[in-house]
C-alpha positions in Angstrom: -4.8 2.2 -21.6 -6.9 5.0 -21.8 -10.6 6.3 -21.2 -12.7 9.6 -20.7 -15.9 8.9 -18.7 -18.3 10.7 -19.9 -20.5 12.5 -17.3 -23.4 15.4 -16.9 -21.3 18.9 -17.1 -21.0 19.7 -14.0 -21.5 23.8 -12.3 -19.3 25.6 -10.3 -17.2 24.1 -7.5 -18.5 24.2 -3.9 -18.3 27.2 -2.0 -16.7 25.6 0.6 -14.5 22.1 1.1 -15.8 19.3 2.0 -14.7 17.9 4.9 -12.0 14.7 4.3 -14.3 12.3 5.8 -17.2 13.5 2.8 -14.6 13.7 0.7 -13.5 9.8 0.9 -16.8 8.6 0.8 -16.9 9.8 -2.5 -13.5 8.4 -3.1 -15.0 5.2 -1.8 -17.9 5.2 -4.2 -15.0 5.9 -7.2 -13.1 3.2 -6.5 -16.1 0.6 -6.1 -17.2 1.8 -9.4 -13.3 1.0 -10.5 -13.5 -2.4 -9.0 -16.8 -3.8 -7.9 -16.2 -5.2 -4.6 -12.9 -3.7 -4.0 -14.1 -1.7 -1.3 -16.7 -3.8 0.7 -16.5 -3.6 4.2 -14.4 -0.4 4.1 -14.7 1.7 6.9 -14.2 5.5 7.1 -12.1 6.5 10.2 -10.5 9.8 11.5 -9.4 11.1 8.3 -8.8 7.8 6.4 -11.0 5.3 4.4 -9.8 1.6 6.1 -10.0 -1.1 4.0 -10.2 -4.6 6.1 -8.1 -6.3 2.9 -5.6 -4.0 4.6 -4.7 -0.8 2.4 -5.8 2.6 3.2 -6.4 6.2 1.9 -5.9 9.2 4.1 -6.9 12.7 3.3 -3.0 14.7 3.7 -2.5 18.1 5.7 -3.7 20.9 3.5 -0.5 22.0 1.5 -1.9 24.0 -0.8 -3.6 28.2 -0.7 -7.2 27.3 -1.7 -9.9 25.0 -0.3 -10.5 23.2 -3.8 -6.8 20.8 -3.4 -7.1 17.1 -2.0 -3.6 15.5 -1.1 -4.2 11.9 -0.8 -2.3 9.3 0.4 -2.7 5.9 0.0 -1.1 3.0 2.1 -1.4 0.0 -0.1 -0.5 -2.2 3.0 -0.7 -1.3 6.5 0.8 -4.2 8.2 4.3 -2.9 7.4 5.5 -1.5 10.4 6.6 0.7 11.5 7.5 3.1 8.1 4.4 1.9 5.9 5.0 2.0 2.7 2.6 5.1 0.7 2.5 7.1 -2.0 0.5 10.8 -2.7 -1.6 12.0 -5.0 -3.3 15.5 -5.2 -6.5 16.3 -6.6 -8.4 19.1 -7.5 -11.5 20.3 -7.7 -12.4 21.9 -11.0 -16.0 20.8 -11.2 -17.4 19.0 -8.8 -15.8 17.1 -5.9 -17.7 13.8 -7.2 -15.3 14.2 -10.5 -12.7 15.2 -8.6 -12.8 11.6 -6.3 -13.4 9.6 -9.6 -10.6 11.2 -11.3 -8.2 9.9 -8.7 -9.9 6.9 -8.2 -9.1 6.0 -11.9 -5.7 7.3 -11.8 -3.7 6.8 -8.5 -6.4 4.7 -7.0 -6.6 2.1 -10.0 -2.7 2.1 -9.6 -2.6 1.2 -6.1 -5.3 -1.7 -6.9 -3.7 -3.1 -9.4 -0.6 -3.1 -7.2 -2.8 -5.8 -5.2 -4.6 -7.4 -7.5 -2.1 -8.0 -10.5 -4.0 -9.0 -13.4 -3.5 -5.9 -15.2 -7.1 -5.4 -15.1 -7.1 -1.6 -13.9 -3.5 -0.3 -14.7 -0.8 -1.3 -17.1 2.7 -3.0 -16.6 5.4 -2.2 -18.3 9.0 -3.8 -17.6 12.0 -2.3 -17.7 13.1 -2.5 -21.1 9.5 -1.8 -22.6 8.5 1.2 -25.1 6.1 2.7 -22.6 8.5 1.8 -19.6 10.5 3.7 -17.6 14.3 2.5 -18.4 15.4 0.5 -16.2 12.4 0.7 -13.5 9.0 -1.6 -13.6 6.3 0.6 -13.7 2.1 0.7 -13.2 0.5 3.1 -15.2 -3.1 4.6 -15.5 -2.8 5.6 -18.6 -4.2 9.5 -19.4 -7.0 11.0 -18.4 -8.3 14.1 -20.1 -10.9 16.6 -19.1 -12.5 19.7 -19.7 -15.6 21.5 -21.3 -14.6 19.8 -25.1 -14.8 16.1 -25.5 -13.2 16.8 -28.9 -10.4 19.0 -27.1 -10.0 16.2 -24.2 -9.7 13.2 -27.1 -6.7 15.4 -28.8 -4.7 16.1 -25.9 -4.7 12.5 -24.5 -4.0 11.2 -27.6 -1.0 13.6 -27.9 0.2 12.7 -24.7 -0.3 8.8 -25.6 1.5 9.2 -29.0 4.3 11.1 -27.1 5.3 8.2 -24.8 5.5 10.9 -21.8 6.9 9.3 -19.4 9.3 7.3 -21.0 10.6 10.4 -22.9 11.4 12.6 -19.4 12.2 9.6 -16.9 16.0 10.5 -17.8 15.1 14.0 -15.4 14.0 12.2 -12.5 14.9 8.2 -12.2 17.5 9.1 -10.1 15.7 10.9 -7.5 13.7 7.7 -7.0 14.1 6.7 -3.4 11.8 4.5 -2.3 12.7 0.7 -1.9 8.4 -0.1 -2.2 7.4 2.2 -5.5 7.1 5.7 -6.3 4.4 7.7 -7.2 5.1 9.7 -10.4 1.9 12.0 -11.4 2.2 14.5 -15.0 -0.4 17.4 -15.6 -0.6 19.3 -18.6 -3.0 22.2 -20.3 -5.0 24.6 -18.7 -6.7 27.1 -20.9 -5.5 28.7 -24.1 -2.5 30.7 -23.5 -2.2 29.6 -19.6 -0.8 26.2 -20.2 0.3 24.4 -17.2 3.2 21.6 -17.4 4.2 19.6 -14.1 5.7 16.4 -13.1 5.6 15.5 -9.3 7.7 13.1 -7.3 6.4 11.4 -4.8 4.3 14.3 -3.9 6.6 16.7 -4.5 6.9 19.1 -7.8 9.6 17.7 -10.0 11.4 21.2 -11.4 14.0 18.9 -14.4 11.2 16.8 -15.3 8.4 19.5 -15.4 11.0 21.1 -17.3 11.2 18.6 -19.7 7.0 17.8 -20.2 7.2 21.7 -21.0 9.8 21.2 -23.9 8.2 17.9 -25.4 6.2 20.4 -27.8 2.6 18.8 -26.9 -0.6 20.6 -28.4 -1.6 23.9 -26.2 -5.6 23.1 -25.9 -7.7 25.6 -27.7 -10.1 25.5 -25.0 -9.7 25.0 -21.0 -8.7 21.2 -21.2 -6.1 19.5 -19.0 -4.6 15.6 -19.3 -3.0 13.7 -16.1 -1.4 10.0 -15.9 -0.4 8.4 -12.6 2.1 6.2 -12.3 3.7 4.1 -9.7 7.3 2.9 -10.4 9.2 0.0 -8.6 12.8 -1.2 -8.2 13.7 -4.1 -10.4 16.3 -5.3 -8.4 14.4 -7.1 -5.9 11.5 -5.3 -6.9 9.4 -8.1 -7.5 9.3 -9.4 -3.7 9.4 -5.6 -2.2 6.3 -4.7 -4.4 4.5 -8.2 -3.5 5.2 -7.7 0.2 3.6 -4.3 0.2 0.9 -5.6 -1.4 0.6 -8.5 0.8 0.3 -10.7 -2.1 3.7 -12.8 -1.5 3.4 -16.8 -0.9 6.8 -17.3 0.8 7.7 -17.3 4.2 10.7 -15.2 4.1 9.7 -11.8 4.4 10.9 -10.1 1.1 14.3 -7.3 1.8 15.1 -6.3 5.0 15.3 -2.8 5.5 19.0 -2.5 7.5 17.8 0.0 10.2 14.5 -1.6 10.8 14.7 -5.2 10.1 11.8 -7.5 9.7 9.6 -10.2 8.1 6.5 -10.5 7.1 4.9 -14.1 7.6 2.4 -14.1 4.9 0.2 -17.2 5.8 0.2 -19.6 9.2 2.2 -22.6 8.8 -0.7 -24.8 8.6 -2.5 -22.6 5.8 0.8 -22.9 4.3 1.0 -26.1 3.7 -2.9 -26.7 2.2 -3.1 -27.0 -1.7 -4.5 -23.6 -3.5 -7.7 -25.7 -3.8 -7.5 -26.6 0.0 -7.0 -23.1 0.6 -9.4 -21.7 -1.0 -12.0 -24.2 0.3 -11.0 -23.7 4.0 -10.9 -20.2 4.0 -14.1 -18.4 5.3 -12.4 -15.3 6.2 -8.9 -13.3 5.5 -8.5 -9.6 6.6 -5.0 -9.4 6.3 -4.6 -9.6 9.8 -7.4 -12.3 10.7 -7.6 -15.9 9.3 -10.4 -17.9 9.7 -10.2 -21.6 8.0 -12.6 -24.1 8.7 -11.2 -27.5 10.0 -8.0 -25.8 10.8 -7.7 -23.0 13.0 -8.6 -18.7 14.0 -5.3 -17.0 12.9 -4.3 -13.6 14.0 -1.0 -11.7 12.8 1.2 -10.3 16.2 4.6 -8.7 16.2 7.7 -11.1 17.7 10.1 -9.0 18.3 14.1 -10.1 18.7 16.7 -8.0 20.1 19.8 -7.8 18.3 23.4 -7.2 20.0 23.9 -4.0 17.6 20.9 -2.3 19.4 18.3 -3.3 16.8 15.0 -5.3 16.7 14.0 -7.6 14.2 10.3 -7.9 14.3 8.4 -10.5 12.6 5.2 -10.2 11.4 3.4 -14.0 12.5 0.4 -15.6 13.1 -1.1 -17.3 16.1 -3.6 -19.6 16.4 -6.7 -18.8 19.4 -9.6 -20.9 20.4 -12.9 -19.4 18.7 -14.2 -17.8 22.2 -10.8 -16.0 22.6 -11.1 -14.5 18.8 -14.1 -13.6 19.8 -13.8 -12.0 22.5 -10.3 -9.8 21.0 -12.8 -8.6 18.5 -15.5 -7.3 20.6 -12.6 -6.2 22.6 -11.3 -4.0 19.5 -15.2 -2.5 18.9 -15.3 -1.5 22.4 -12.0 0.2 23.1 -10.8 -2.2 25.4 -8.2 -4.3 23.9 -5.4 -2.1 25.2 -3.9 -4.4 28.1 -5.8 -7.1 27.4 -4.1 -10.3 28.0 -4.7 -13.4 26.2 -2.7 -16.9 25.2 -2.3 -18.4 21.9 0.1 -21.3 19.8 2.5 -19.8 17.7 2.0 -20.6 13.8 5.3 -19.9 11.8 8.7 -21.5 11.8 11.1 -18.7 12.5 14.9 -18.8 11.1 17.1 -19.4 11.9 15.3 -21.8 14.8 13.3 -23.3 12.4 10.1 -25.3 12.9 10.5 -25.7 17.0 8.9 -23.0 17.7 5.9 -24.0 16.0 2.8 -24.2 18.8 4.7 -22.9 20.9 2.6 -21.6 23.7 2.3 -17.7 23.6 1.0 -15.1 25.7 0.2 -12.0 24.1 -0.8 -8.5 25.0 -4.0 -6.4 23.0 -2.3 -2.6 21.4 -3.8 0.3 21.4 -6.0 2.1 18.7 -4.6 4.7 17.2 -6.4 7.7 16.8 -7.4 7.5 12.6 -8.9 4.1 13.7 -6.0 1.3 13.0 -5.3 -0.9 15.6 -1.3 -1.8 16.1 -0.5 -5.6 16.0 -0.9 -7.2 19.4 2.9 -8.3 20.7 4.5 -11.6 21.9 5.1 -10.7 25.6 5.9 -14.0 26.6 6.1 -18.0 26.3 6.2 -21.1 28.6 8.5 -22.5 25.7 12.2 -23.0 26.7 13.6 -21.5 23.5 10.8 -19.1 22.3 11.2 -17.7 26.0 14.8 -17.1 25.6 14.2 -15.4 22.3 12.4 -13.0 23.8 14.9 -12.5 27.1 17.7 -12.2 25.4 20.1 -10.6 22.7 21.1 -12.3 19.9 24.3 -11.8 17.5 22.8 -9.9 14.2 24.8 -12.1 11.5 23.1 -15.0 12.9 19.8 -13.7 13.1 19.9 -12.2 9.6 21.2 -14.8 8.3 25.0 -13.9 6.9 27.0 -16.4 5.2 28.6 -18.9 8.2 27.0 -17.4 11.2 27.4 -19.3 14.2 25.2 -18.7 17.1 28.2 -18.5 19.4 27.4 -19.1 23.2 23.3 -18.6 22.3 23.1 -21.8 20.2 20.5 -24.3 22.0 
């Protein structure tokens, strides 16, 4: 995949930054023109353009010695909690900050939608054993961009990079400093102006100094006029892989919460039990509305995602991510509550909504009362909690400590003295 939008030359850069909140709006504006509709009802926050389908991009701490650099992070889900998952980007301006928001936008930003969305609309997906592929990783790929004052100049350099196979050629320098369980964000620059060439890989944000090394040695074209290429690419686990990535992106249909991370266990509960069990076609028919943390579906229920969190005799706590099901006047009122600041405290009662292992279905409708979270201060609000329940069992979930094997579900776990 590749592309070079053409737009008007652009002058010199600003005089001064723009501040981050400017700054994302353009980003905003990019990425709607990368995916009509991707962005509606997006809301810019603090330092962060909120997206109510539940990804996010946050303007970094300034880590670089001139005004012109944008680090950009982008948090394709933030209901993971509490490490959510995110990769950076940097971007600079060269011409105007307008191209500088679009060329992320089509780069990193198409990656991280096309982590959502899937349908290899925006980005490219290449398995592990494919040409373009990184060996033995899946990877997303924007393909390369290319910019500069030639469009002749920008046409040879991304085609040199594309007939290279870049990434697949260096991934030996720096597969193995891949860390993350979620993906990795893997950006290469190259060119500059004639005689100033510029070659860099980075690492999940961070200059890569073997694979820089090794885009340097690859013998590519030096421009013969100021012209520079960049791809963006975010590369996932295969082991596993497929559930980690679709749990990030909140795209998962199961129930069972993808891989536990050992220090910080916990599940994510995808859809209410009831929503669960409707037909696609159902589904889609019923539901009105679907935030990613609300769930309206009509004939059935008002959903919101809380944490339950279980104490563990090691010292841990499990915490799932579940739904709840509230009358309409209660949803109601949580929401004016979280537009008004005053949903910290709040009390308020729901019916639990997912079976939870290894209990099963009997805690589903369970009665619940919950307690309203704070806002943070770059706008996101933290899940509301399960404080408390008039059910026998639920209650005593909550109370009590509960042997890890059996709650994480190791082969032949008993429940010892808890079982009920």
């Amino acid at each position: 995949m590749s592309w070079i939008r053409r737009r008007p030359r652009a002058t010199e850069p600003p005089k001064s930054r723009l501040p981050d909140l400017e700054f994302l709006s353009l980003v905003r504006d990019a990425l709607e023109e990368v995916a009509p509709g991707c962005t509606a009802r997006a809301e810019l926050k603090g330092n962060s353009l909120l997206s109510p389908q539940g990804w996010a991009v946050g303007v970094g701490p300034a880590g670089h010695e001139d005004d012109r650099h944008y680090d950009l992070i982008a948090f394709p889900n933030v209901s993971i909690q509490p490490d959510v998952p995110c990769f950076v980007d940097c971007v600079v301006v060269v011409t105007t900050p307008r191209d500088a928001a679009g060329l992320w936008a089509r780069s990193a930003g198409a990656c991280m939608l096309e982590l959502l969305d899937g349908h290899e609309q925006l980005a490219q997906h290449w398995g592990p054993d494919e040409g373009r592929g990184v060996p033995g990783w899946r990877s997303i790929t924007s393909g390369v961009l290319a910019y500069g004052i030639s469009d002749r100049e920008n046409l040879r350099l991304q085609n040199a990079l594309l007939e290279t196979d870049v990434l697949h050629e260096i991934a030996h320098t720096f597969t193995a400093d891949l860390e993350s369980p979620w993906f990795n964000g893997v950006r290469v620059f190259y060119g500059g102006a004639p005689g100033a060439v510029e070659a860099e890989v980075r690492v999940n944000g961070e200059r890569h100094e073997a694979a820089s090394a090794a885009l340097a040695a690859l013998g590519l074209p030096e421009p013969t006029v100021f012209t520079v290429a960049r791809s963006f690419t975010l590369v996932l686990p295969v082991d596993s892989g497929q559930e980690r990535h679709e749990h990030a992106a909140g795209g998962c249909g199961c129930d069972c919460g993808g891989t536990l991370d050992p220090e910080h266990p916990g599940f994510a509960h995808t859809l209410p039990h009831l929503i669960a069990e409707l037909s696609p076609a159902e589904r889609a028919e019923r539901v009105a509305t679907d935030t990613g943390a609300v769930m309206v579906a009509r004939g059935v229920g008002n959903f919101l995602k809380v944490r339950l969190p279980i104490r563990l005799d090691d010292g841990r706590t499990v915490v799932h991510l579940a739904w709840v099901c509230l009358p309409a006047e209660v949803i109601e009122d949580y929401t004016r509550r979280v537009h008004d600041g005053t949903l910290e405290g709040h009390r308020f009662e729901g019916l639990f909504c997912n079976a939870i292992e290894p209990w099963g279905e009997e805690l589903l409708k369970a009665h619940v009362l919950l307690g309203g979270q704070r806002v943070e201060a770059d706008g996101s609000i933290r899940f509301s909690e399960v404080l408390d329940s008039e059910h026998p069992l639920l209650a005593r979930i909550l109370r009590e400590s509960w042997p890890a094997a059996f709650v994480l579900g190791a082969p032949d776990a008993a429940p010892g003295p808890y079982h009920s």
